[in-house]
C-alpha positions in Angstrom: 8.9 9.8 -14.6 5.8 8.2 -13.8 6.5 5.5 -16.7 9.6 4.4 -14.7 8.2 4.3 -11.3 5.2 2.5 -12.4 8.1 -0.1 -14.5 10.1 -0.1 -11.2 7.4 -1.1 -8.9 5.9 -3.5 -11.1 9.1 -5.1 -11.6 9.9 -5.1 -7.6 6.2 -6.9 -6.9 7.0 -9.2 -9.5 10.2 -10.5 -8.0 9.1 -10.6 -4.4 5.9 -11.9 -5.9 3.6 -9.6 -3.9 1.5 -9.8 -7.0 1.1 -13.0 -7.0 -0.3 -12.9 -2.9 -2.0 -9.8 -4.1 -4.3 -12.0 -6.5 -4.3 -15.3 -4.7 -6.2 -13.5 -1.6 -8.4 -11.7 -3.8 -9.7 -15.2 -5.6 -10.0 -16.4 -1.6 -12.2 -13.6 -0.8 -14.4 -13.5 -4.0 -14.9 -17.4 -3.0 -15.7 -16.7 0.4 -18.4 -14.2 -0.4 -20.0 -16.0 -3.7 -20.2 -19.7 -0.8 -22.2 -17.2 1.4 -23.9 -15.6 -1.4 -25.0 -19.2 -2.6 -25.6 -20.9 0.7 -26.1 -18.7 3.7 -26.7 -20.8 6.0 -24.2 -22.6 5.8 -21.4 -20.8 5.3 -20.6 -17.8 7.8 -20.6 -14.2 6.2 -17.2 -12.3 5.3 -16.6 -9.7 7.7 -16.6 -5.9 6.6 -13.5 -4.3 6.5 -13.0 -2.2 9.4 -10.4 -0.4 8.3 -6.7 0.2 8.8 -6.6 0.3 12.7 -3.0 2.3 13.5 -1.5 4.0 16.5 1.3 7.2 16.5 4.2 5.9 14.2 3.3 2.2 14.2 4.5 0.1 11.0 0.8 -0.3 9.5 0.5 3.9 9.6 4.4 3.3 8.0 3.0 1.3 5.2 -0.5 3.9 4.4 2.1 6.8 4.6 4.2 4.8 1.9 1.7 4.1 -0.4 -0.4 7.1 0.2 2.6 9.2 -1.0 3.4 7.1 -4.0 -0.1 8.0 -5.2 0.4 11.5 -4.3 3.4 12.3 -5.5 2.4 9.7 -8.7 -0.7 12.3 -9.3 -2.6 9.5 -8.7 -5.4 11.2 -7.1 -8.0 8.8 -7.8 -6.5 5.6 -6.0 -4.8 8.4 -3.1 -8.9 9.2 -2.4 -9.8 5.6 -2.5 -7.2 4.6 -0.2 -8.2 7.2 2.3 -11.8 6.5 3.0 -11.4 2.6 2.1 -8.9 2.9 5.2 -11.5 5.1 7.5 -8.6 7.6 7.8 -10.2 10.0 5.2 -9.0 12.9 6.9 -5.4 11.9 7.8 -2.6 14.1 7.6 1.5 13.6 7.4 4.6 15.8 7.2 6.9 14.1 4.2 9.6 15.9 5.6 9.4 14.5 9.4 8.8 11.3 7.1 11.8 11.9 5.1 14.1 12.8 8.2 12.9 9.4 10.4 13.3 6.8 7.1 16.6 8.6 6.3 15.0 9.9 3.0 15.8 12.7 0.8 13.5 15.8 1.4 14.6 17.4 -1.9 13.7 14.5 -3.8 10.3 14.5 -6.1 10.2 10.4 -6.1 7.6 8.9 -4.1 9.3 8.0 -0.4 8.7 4.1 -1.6 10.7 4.4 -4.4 13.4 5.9 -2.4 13.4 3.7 0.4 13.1 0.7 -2.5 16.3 2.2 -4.0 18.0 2.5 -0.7 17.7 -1.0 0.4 18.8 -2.4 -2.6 21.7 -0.4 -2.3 22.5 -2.3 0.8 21.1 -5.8 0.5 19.4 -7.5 -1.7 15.6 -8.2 -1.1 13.5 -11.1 -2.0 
């Protein structure tokens, strides 16, 4: 199972080319801090990550839910433990079934909740 959710997401980042993004803002940020690194004063410092700043329900506590489960349900504990305290929200805590119920999800199904939503959408349009 976990081959063909990792071959199904890798193939869906590919296409929408969130991988490519993924990489090209990495290389921006690595510049960014190696310019500083090199020449202080004149170049400004990067800013630290404050973390993942989200109210009750809002689409950025939508997205760490998503992937948060995929990890989870993945038993991907590593990167689910990274995620939490990278994200200051080491502590945070979600019902998959109230998740389920407000995305129109399956409850009864093992797949992570990105998958399924993935699945469902391009049952009804096609992304990318």
């Amino acid at each position: 199972m976990l081959s063909t959710i990792y071959t199904e997401t890798k193939q869906f980042s590919e296409k929408c080319g969130i991988q490519q993004e993924v990489k090209d803002a990495s290389i921006s940020y690595a510049e960014q801090i190696v310019k500083n690194l090199l020449d202080p004063e004149h170049n400004q410092p990067v800013k630290d990550f404050e973390g993942i700043k989200f109210t009750n329900q809002s689409p950025d506590q939508d997205e760490f839910i998503f992937v948060h489960d995929f990890f989870k349900t993945s038993h991907l504990d590593f990167p689910s433990q990274i995620l939490a305290f990278e994200s200051q929200h080491p502590g945070f805590k979600y019902s998959r079934r109230e998740v389920c119920q407000r995305f129109g999800l399956n409850t009864n199904d093992d797949a992570p909740l990105l998958v399924q939503l993935i699945k469902m959408r391009q049952q009804y349009q096609n992304l990318c």
